[in-house]
N, C-alpha and C positions, 0 to 999 in steps of 0.2 A: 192201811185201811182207814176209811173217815169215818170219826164214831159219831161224825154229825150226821151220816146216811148208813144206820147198819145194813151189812147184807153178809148172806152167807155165800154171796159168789165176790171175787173180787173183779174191781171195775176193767173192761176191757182195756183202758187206755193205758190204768196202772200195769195190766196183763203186755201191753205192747211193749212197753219204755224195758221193763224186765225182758224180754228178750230181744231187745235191742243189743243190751250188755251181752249176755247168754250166746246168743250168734256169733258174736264177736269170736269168742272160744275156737282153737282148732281142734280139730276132730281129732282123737286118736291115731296115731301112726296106724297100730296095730288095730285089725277089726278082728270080733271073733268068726270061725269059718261059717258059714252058709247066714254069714249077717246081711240084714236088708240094708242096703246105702240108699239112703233118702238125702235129696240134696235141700239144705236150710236155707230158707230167702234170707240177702241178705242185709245185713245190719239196718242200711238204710230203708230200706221197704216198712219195719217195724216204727224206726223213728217217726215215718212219714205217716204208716198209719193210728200211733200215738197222738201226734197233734191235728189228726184229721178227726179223731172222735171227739175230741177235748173243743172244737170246731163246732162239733153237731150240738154242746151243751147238753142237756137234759133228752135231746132226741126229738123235743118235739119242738126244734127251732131250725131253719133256715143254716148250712154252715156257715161260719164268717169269725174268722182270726178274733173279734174282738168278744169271742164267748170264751175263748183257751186263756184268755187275760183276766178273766173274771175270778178272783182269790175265793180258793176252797181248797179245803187239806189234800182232796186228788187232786188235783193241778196241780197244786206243789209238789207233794210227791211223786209225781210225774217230770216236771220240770225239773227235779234234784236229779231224779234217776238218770236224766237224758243229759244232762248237767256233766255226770260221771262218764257217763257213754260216750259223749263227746269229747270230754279230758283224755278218756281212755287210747282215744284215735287220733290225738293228737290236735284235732281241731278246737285250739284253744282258745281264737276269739270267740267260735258259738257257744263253748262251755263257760266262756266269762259272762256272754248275753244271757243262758239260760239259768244261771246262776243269781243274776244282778234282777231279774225278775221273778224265781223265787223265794228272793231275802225279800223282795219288795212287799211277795203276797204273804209272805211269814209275817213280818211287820203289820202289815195291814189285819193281819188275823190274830194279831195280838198274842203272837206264842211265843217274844223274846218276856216276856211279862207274869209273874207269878198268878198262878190259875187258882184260885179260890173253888172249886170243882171237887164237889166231892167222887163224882168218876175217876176211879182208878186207868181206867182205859184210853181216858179223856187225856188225863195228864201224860200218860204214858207217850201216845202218839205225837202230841205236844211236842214234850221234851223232846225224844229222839229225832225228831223232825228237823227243829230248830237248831238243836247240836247239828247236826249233819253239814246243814247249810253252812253254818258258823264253820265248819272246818274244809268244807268244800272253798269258804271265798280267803280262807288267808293259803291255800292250796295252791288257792289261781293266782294268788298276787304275789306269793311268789316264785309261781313259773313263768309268769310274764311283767314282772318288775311293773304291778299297777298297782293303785290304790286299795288297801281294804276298804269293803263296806260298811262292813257288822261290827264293833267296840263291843268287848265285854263286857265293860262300865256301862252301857246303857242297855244292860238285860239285867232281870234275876229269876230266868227262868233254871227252875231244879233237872239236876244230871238224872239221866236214865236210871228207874231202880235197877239194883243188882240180883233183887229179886224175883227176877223173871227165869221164866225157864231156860232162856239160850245161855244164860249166864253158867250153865250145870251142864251143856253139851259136850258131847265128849270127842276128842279126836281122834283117832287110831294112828300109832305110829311103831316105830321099831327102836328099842335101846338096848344097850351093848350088857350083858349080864357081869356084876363085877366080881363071882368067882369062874366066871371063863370069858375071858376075854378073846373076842374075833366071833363069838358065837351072841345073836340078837334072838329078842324074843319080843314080839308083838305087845304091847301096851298101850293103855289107854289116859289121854292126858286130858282134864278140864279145860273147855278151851276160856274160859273165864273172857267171855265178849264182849260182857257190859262195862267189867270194870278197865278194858284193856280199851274200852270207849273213853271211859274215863279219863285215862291218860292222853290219849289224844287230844280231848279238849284239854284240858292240860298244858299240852305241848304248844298246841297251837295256839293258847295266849301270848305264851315267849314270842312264839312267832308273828302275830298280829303288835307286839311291843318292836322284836327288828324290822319288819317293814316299815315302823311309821317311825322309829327310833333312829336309823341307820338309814333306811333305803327311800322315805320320804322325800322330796323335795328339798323342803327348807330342812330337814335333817342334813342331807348329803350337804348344800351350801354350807352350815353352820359346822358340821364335822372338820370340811375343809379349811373353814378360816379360821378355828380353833381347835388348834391338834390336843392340846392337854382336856377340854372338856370331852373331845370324840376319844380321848381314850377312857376315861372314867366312866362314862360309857357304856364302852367295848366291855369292859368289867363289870360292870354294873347288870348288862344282861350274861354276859358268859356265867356270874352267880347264880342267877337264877335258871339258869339250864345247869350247873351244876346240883342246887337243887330239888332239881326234878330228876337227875339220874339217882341221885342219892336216896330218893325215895321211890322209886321203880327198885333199885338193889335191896328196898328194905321189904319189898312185896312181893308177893307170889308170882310175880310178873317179870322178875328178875331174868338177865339172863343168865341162859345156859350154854356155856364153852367146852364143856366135859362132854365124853365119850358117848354120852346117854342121848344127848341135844335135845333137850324136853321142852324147848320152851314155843313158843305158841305163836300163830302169825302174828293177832295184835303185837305183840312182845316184839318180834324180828323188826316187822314196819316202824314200829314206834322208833325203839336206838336205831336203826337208820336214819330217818328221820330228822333226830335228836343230831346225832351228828353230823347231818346236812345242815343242819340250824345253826351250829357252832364252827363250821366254814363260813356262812354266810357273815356272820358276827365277825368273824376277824379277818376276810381276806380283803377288807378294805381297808385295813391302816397296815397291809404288808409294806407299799414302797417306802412310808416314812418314818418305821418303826426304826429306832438303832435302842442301842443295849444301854441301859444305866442303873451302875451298882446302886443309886440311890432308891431306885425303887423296882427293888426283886420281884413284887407282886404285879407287874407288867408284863406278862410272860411273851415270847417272841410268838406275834400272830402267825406268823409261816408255820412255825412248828406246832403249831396247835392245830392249824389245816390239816398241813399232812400226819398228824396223829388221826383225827378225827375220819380223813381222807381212806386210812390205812385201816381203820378201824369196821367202814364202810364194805372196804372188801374182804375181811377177813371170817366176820360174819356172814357174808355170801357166802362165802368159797365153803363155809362147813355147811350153811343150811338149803341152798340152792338143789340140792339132791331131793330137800327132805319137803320142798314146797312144790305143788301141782304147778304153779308160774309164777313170775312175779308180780306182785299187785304193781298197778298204773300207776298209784304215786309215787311209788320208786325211780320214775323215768329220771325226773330230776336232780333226785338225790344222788341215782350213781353217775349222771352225767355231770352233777357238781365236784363230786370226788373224781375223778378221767380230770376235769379242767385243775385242780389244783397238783394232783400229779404231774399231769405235760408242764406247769409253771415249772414246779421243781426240777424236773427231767433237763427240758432251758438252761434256768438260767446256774446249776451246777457245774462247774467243770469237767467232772466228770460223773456220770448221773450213775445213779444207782440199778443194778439188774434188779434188783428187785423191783423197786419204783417202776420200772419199765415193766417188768409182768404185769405190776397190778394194774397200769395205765391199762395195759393190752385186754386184760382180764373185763374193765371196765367198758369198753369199747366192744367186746364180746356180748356182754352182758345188755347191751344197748341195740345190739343187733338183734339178738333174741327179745327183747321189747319190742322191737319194730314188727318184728316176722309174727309173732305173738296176735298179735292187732291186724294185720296185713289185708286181710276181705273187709276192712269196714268202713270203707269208700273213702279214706286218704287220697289226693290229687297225685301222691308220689308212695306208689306202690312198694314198699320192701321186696328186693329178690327172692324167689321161692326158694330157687337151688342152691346147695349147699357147695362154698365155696374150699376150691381145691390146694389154694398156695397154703404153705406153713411156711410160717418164717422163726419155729422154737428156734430151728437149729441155728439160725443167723443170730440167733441172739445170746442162746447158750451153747454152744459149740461141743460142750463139754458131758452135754447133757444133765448138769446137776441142777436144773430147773424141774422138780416135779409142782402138780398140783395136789395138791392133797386134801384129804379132808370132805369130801364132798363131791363136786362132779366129775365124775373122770373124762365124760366128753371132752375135758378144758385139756387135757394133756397135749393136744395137738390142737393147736386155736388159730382160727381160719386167719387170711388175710383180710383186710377192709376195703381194700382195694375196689372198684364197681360197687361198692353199696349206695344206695339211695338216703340220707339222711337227713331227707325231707323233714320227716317229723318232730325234729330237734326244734325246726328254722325260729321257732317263737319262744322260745325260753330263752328269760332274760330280758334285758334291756340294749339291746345293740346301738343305741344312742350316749350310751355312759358309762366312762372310763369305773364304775363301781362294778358294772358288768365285763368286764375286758376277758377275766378267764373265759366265760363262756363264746364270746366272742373268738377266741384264738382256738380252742376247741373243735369248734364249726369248722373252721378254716381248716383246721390241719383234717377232718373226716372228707370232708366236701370237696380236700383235694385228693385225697385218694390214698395217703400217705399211709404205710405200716409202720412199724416204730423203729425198723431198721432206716427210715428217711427222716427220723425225728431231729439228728444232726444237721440235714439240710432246708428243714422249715423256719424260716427265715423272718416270718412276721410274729413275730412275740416280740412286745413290745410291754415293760413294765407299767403299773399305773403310774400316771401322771398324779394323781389328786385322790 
């Protein structure tokens, strides 16, 4: 809401971009009986009538694009929402445009800058506002290997109170009672939102440091022609994500691995996240890393991938049951873990079943992102129907491959074979060998491959530099 214009209604346009995202949603499989089916316009109709009111201005001007340009806390929050909307569908050059012009009206409104305001509501809006943005654009830069806009160093606007009420909301979930085990009993979890905000900006400083530390330009040059300072480095921020887990495990935020699984989306998103941050960190000095007893504290960036990588799915595989869908930032992060797996799968002599599940697992999980989003006017449509080949059995023969933990749907996991994976095509940098996992990735989905063809995908091809 803009507490520069109070109202007790809010603004149609903020009304629009909100169920832009909302639309987006599929409808329950299951409807209850004698349910009325009303069919939702879709996703785009909302976007279009979004920037059509943000057009009219105050209503009592002439429409014309260059009123929707004019900075006010609605536009922006508008432009953020649509910003997400469009990340969420994959269309992530309009989510970088929509994006790059609400940091500009943040900016221009002065809300990266401490507010002297003695309105509580005033700051409040501020801040969440401003954070948002700031975590929306190192979001987009690095799912499309661009520039950040926003530096930390040049704000000091204050983190969202914790004192708000969402911060006290509660979740409803199920945990395992621990004098009868196999028997759950419905409880109720803090979803603690503000402070699991908190983290996030958090996180995403590291991540605004490897974008412009690592994935920069004259970073990547300079990495390359000096391997001893691009590994100090490499270390230098891999510390600082350490941490930050170290103090996530010191907080109520912590995760949860245990029977109960109590912990909370913020909390899931984040260590995913986290550990998408710490592939990005090291799969750039894989080709030229070798071992030297001289300095133990150089740990093998491979192995730290696929920890982090393994890490990524392990957490699905328990909490995937226990989340309504996966949030849209995850497209990323589990498509960065699938690319560091296929590397390993490669270039091993002989790859690991496991490795190969989890790859497959990852690939699955990327399918259901796609299908997830599917009505929200992508040029390349995810298939509706649910695909029939299995290939457990080619893989485990044996059958001592379960899934466990979480979804059972995953027991029998479709082929990939006809999927459309369109909405991948822009993550990354397909111009630079820093980008190459994702790049080979692409290739082996785009060609159609299951992982029983993994031995005959032919183009992986190591970093050069």
């Amino acid at each position: 809401m803009d507490y520069g214009s109070p109202s007790d209604v809010m603004h149609p346009a903020l009304v629009a971009a909100i169920f832009s995202i909302a639309s987006c949603v599929d409808s329950p499989t299951q409807q209850p009986r004698n349910a009325v089916m009303q069919k939702c316009p879709e996703p785009r109709q909302f976007l279009q009538e979004a920037f059509d009111i943000l057009q009219r201005g105050d209503g009592s001007k002439e429409p014309h694009l260059i009123h929707a340009l004019e900075p006010s806390i609605t536009a922006c929050q508008v432009l953020t929402i649509l910003c997400l909307q469009q990340h969420g569908v994959a269309e992530y050059g309009q989510a970088a445009i929509l994006c790059s012009v609400a940091a500009a009206m943040a900016v221009d409104l002065r809300m990266h800058r401490l507010d002297e305001s003695d309105d509580p509501i005033q700051l409040e809006v501020k801040s969440r506002l401003w954070w948002n943005i700031y975590i929306l654009d190192k979001m987009i830069s690095c799912d499309m290997g661009k520039p950040v806009l926003l530096r930390a160093e040049e704000c000091d606007c204050p983190y969202p109170s914790t004192s708000e009420a969402d911060e006290f909301e509660l979740m409803s979930t199920q945990a395992e009672g621990q004098n009868n085990p196999g028997q759950f009993k419905n409880t109720s979890i803090k979803l603690r939102t503000i402070s699991g905000f908190h983290t996030s900006i958090t996180l995403s400083m590291i991540f605004e440091r490897v974008c412009r530390e690592i994935y920069g330009i004259a970073a990547r040059k300079a990495i390359r022609e000096n391997q001893l300072a691009g590994q100090a480095k490499r270390l230098e921020l891999w510390a600082a994500l350490k941490e930050w887990e170290r103090q996530m495990e010191a907080s109520p935020l912590r995760l949860d691995l245990s029977e109960s699984l109590t912990s909370v989306p913020a909390a899931i998103t984040n260590y995913v996240v986290a550990w998408h941050c710490s592939i990005l960190i090291h799969r750039p000095f894989i080709a030229r890393w070798t071992y030297n007893p001289a300095t133990p504290d150089s740990p093998d960036p491979l192995e730290l991938c696929l920890d982090a990588a393994k890490n990524i799915c392990i957490v699905l595989e328990k909490y995937i049951g226990r989340l309504l869908g996966l949030p849209c930032d995850m497209v990323f992060s589990v498509f960065t873990a699938a690319s560091a797996l296929l590397y390993d799968s490669k270039s091993s002599k002989e790859p690991s079943p496991e490795t190969n599940r989890l790859l497959q697992l990852c690939i699955h999980w990327l399918s259901m992102l796609g299908k997830s989003w599917k009505s929200a006017g992508k040029r390349h449509e995810m298939l509706a129907t649910t695909l029939e080949a299995s290939i457990q059995s080619q893989i485990y023969p044996s059958g001592s491959a379960q899934v466990s933990n979480g979804y059972s749907g995953m027991e029998q996991m479709p082929q990939i074979a006809n999927e459309d994976w369109g909405f991948l095509k822009n993550l990354g940098d397909a111009n630079d060998d820093f980008f190459a996992f994702d790049v080979q990735l692409r290739g082996l989905l785009d060609g159609g491959y299951g992982l029983n063809n993994l031995n005959n995908f032919n183009n992986i091809n190591s970093y050069s530099g």
